[in-house]
Structure formats: C-alpha cells, structure tokens
PATIPA-828598 format. One record per atom (N, C-alpha, C): atom name; z, x, y; residue in one letter. Coordinates in steps of 0.02 Angstrom, whole numbers, plus 50000, padded with zeros to 5 digits. Example, Ala and Ser with C-alpha at 12.3 -4.5 7.8 and 13.67 -1.06 7.14 Angstrom:
% residues 2
NODE; N; 50390; 50660; 49716; a $
NODE; CA; 50390; 50615; 49775; a $
NODE; C; 50390; 50660; 49835; a $
NODE; N; 50354; 50642; 49888; s $
NODE; CA; 50357; 50684; 49947; s $
NODE; C; 50394; 50645; 50002; s $
***
This chain:
% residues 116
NODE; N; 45682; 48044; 48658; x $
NODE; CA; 45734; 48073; 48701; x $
NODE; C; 45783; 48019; 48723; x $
NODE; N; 45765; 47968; 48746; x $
NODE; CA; 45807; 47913; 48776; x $
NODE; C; 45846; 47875; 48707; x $
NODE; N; 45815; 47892; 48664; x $
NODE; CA; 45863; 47849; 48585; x $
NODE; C; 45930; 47917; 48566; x $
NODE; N; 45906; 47968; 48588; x $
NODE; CA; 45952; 48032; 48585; x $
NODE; C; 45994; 47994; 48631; x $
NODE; N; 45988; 48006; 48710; x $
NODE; CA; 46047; 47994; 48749; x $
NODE; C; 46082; 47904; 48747; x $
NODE; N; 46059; 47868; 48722; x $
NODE; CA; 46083; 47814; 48716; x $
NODE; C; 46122; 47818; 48653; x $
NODE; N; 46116; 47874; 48598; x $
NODE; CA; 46138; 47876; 48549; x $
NODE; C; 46218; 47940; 48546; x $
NODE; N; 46207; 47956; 48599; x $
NODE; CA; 46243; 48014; 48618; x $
NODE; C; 46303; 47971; 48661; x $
NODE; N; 46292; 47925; 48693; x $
NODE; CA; 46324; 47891; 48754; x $
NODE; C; 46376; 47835; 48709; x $
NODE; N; 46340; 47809; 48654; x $
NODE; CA; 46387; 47751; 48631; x $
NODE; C; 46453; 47792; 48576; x $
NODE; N; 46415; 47854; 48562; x $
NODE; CA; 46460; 47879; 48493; x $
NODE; C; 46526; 47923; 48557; x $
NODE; N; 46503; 47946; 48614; x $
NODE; CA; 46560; 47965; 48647; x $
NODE; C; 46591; 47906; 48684; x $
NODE; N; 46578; 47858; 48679; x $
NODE; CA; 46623; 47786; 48709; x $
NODE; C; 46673; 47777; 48652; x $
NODE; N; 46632; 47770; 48607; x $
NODE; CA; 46681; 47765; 48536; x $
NODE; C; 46728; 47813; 48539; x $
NODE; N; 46718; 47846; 48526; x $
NODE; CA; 46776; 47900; 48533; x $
NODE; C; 46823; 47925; 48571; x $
NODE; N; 46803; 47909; 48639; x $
NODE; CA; 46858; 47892; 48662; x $
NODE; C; 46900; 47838; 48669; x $
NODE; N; 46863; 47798; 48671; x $
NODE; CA; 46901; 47740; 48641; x $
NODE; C; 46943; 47743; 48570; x $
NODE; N; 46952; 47763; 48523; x $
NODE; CA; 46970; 47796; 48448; x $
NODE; C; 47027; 47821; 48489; x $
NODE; N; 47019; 47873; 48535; x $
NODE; CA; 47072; 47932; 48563; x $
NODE; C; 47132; 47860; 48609; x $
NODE; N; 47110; 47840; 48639; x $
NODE; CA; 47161; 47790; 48689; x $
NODE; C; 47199; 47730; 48622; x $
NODE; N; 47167; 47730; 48584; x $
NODE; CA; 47198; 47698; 48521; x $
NODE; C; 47247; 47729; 48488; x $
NODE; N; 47216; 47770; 48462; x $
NODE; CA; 47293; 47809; 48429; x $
NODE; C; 47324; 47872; 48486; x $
NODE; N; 47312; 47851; 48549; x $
NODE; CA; 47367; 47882; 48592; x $
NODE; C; 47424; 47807; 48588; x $
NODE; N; 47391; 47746; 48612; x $
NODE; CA; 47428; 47698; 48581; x $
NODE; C; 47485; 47707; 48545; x $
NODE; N; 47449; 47713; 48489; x $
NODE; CA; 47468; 47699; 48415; x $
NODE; C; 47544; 47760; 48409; x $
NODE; N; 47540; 47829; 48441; x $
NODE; CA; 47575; 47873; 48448; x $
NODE; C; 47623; 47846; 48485; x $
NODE; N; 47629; 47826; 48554; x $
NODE; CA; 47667; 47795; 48579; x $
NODE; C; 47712; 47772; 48570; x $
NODE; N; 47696; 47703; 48524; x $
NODE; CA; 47737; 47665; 48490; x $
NODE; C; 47783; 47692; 48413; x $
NODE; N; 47753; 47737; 48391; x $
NODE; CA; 47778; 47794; 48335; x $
NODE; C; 47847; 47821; 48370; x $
NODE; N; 47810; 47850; 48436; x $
NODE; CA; 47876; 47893; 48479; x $
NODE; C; 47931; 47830; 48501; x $
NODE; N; 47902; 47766; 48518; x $
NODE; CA; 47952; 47745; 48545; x $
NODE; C; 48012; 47714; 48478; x $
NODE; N; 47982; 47681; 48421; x $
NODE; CA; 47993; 47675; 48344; x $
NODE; C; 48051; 47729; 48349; x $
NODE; N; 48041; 47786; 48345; x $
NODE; CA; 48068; 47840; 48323; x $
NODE; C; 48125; 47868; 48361; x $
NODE; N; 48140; 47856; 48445; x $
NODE; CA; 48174; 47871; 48470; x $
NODE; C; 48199; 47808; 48511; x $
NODE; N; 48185; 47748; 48513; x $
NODE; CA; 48201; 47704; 48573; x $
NODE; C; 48216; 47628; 48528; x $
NODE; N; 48192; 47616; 48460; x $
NODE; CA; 48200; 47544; 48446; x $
NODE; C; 48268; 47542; 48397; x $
NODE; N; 48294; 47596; 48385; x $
NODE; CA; 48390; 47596; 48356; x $
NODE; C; 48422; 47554; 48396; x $
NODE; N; 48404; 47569; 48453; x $
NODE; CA; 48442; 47515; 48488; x $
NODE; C; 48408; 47471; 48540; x $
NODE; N; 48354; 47482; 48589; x $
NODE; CA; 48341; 47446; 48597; x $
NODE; C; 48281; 47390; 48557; x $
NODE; N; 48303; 47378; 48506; x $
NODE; CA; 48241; 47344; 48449; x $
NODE; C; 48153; 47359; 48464; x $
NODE; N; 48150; 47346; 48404; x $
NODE; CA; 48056; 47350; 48377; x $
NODE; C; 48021; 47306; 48445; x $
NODE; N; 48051; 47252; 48463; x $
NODE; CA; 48039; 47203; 48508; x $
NODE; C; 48055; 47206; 48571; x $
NODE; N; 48108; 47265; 48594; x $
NODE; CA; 48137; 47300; 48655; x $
NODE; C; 48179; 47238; 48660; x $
NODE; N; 48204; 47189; 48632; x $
NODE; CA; 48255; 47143; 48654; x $
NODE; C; 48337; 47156; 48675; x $
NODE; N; 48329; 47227; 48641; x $
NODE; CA; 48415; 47248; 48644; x $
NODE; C; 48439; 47249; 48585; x $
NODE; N; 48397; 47230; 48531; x $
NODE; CA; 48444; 47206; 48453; x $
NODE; C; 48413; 47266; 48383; x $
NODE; N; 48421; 47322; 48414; x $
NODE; CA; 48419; 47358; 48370; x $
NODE; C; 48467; 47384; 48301; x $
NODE; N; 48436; 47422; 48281; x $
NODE; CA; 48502; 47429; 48205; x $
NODE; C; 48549; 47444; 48236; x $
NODE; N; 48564; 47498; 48260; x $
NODE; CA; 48625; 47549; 48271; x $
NODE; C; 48658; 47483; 48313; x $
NODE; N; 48623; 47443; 48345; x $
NODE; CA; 48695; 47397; 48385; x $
NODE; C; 48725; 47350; 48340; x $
NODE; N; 48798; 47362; 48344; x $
NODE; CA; 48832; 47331; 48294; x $
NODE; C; 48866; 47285; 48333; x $
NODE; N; 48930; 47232; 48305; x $
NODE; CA; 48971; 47205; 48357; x $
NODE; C; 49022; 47237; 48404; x $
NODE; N; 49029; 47310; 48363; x $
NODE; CA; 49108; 47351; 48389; x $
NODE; C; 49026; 47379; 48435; x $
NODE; N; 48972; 47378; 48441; x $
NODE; CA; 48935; 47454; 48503; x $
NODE; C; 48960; 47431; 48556; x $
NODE; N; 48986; 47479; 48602; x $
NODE; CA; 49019; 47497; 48651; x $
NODE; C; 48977; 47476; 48730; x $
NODE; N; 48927; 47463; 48712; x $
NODE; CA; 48868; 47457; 48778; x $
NODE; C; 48820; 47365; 48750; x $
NODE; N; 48797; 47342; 48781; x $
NODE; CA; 48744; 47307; 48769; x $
NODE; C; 48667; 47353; 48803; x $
NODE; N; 48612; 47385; 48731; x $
NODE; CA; 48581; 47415; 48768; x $
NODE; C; 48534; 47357; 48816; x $
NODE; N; 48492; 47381; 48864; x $
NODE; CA; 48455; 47363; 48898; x $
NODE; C; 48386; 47329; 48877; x $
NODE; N; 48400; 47260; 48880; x $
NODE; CA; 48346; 47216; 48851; x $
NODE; C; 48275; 47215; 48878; x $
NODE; N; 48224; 47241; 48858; x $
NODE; CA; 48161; 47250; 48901; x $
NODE; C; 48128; 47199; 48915; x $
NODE; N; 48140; 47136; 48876; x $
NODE; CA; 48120; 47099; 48887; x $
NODE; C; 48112; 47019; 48948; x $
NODE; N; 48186; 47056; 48981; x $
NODE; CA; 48195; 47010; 49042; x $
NODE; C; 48167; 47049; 49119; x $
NODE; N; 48119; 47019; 49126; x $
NODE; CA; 48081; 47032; 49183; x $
NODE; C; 48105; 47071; 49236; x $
NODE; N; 48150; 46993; 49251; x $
NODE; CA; 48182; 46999; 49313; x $
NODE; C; 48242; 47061; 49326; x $
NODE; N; 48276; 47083; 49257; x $
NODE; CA; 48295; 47148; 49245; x $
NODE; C; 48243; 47227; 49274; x $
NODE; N; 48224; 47192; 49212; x $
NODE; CA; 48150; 47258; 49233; x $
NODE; C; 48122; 47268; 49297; x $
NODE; N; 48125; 47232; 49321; x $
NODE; CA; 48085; 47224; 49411; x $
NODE; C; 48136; 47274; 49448; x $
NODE; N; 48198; 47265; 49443; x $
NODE; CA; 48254; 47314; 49463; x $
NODE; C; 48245; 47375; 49468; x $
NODE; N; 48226; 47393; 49411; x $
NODE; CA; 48215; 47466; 49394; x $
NODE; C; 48127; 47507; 49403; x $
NODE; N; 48137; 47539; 49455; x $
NODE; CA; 48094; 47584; 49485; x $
NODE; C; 48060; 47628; 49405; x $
NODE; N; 47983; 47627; 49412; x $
NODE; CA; 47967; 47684; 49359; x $
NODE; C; 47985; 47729; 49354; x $
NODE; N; 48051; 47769; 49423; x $
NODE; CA; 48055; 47833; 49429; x $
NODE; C; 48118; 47833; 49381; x $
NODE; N; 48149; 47784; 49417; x $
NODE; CA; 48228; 47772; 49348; x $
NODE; C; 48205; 47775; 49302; x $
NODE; N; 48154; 47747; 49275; x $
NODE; CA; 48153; 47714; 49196; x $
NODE; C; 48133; 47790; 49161; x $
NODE; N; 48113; 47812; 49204; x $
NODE; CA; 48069; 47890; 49182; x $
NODE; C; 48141; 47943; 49173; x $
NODE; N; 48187; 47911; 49223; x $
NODE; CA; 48243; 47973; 49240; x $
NODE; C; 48300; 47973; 49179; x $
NODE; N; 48296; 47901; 49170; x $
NODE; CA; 48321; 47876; 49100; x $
NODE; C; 48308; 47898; 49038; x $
NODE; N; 48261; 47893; 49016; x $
NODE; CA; 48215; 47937; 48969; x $
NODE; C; 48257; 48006; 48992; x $
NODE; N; 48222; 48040; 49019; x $
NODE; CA; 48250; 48111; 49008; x $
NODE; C; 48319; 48139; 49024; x $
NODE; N; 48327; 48092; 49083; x $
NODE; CA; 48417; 48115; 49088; x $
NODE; C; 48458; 48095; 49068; x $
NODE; N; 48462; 48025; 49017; x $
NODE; CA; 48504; 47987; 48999; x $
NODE; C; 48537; 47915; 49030; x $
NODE; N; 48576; 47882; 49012; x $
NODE; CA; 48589; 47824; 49059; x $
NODE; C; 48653; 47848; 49131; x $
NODE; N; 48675; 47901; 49118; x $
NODE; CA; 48716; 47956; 49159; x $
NODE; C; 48683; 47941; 49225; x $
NODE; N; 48616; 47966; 49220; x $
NODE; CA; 48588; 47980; 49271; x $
NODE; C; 48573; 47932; 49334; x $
NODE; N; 48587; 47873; 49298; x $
NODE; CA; 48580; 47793; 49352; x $
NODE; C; 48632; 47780; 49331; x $
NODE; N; 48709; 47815; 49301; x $
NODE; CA; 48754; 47774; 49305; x $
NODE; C; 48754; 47722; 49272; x $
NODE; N; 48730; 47736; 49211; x $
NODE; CA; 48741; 47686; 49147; x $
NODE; C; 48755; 47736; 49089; x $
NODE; N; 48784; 47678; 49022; x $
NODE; CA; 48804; 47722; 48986; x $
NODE; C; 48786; 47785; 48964; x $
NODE; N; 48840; 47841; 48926; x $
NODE; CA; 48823; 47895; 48906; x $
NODE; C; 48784; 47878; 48843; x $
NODE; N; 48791; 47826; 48815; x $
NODE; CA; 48766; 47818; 48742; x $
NODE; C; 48677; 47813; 48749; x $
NODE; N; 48661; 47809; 48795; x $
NODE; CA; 48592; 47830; 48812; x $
NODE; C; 48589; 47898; 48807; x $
NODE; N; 48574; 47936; 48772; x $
NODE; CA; 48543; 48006; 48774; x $
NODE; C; 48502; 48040; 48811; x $
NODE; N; 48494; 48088; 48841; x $
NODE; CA; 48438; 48124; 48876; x $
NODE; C; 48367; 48126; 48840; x $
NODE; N; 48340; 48113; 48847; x $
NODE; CA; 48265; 48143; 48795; x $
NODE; C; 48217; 48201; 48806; x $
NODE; N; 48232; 48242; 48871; x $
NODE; CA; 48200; 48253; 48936; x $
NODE; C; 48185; 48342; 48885; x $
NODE; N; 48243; 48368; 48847; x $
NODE; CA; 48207; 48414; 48831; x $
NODE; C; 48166; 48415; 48761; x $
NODE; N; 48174; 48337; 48718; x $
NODE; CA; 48141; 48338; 48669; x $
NODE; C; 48056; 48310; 48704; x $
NODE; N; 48047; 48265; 48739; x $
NODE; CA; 47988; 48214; 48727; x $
NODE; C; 47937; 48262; 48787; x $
NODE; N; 47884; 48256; 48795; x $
NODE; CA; 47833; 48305; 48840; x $
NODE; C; 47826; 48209; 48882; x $
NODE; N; 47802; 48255; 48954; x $
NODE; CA; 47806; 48226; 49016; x $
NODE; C; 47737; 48168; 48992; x $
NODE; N; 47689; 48188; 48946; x $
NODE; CA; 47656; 48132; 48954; x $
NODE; C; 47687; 48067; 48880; x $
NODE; N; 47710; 48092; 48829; x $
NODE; CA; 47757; 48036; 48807; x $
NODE; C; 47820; 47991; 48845; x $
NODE; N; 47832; 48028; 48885; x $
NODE; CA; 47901; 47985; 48951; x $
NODE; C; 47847; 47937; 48994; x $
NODE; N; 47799; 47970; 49005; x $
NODE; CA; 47745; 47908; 49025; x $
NODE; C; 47718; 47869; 48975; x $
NODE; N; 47706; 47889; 48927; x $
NODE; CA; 47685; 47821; 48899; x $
NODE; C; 47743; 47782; 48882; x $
NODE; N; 47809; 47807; 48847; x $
NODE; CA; 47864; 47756; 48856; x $
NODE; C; 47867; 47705; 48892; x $
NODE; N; 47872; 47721; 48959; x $
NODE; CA; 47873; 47685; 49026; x $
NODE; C; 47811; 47615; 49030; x $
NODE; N; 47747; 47645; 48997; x $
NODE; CA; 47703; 47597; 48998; x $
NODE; C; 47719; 47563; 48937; x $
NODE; N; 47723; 47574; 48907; x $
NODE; CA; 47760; 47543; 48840; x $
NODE; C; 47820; 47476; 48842; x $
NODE; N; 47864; 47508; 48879; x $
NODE; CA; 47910; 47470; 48881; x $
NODE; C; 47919; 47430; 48939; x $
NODE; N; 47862; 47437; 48979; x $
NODE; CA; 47854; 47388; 49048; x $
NODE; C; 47826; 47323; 49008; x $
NODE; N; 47782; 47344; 48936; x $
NODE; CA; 47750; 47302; 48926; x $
NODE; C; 47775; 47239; 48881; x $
NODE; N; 47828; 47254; 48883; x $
NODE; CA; 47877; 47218; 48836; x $
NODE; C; 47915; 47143; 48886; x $
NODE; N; 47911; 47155; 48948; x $
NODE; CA; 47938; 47133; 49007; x $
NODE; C; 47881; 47053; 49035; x $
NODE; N; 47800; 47063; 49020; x $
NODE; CA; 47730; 47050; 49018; x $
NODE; C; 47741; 46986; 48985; x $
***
C-alpha cells in the first residue's frame, strides 16, 4: 500500500510539474507570436518590424529602472488596451479581445522577467 501511495505521489508531482512547463513553454509561444515583432525575442526593443523610419521606440524590457515605473496593472492595461491607454503610442495594439486573462498574466510574468 505505501509503494502505491509513494508511487501515486511522485507521478502526480511530475506532472504537474510537466503542466507548469509547458504553461511556460506556451507563454513564451504567445509572447513570440504577439509581443517579440517589436519588442524582440530578448524584450530589448529590437524587434523585426522596428525599422529606422518606426515611428515609436518600442519599450525595452530590459531596463529595470524603466520597468519599476510601470505598475503590473499598466503593464496588464497595456496588453489589452493598447499603449492608448497609458498614453503611449497607438502602434501598441489592444490584445484584450484576442489573449484570455490568464495569458495577459503570464505575459506580465514573462516580461517582468526580462527586467531580472
């Protein structure tokens, strides 16, 4: 009985652990897919779409002391409402009716982590 529940206990650790991995792994897919055109793979600001004529410098994730500025609630409001919404550029897009409330959170953890 006790090789049952010790055997029962490690295969559901694993697995969730497996699950927080490729929630990860999704994350970074979503952010790939909607956030590194411009702000780069690296969140530095140097994504494809920024050219010399782009009209904005996007927002470099990687300077701290930037990031410290900005409240999780902005960074969240950003995501879905666009850069409009804090009064930064329009060339930020809304995301708010494509991405579900728990991808805008992982963004956020995502791209805090770029700052680290």
């Amino acid at each position: 009985m006790s090789r049952f529940v010790i055997t029962t206990t490690l295969a559901a650790g694993l697995a969730l652990g497996a699950v927080g991995s490729a929630q990860a792994e999704d994350i970074k897919q979503v952010y790939d897919f909607y956030c590194a055109q411009c702000h780069g793979v690296n969140g530095d600001g140097k994504g494809v779409n920024v050219t010399a004529d782009f009209a904005t410098d996007p927002r470099n994730f990687t300077v701290g002391a930037e990031m410290a500025k900005r409240t999780d609630e902005d960074i969240k409001g950003v995501i879905k409402d666009g850069g409009p919404s804090i009064s930064k550029s329009p060339l930020m897009p809304p995301w708010g009716a494509t991405l579900s409330a728990a991808q805008v959170d992982g963004l956020l953890g995502y791209i805090r982590k770029f700052a680290k």
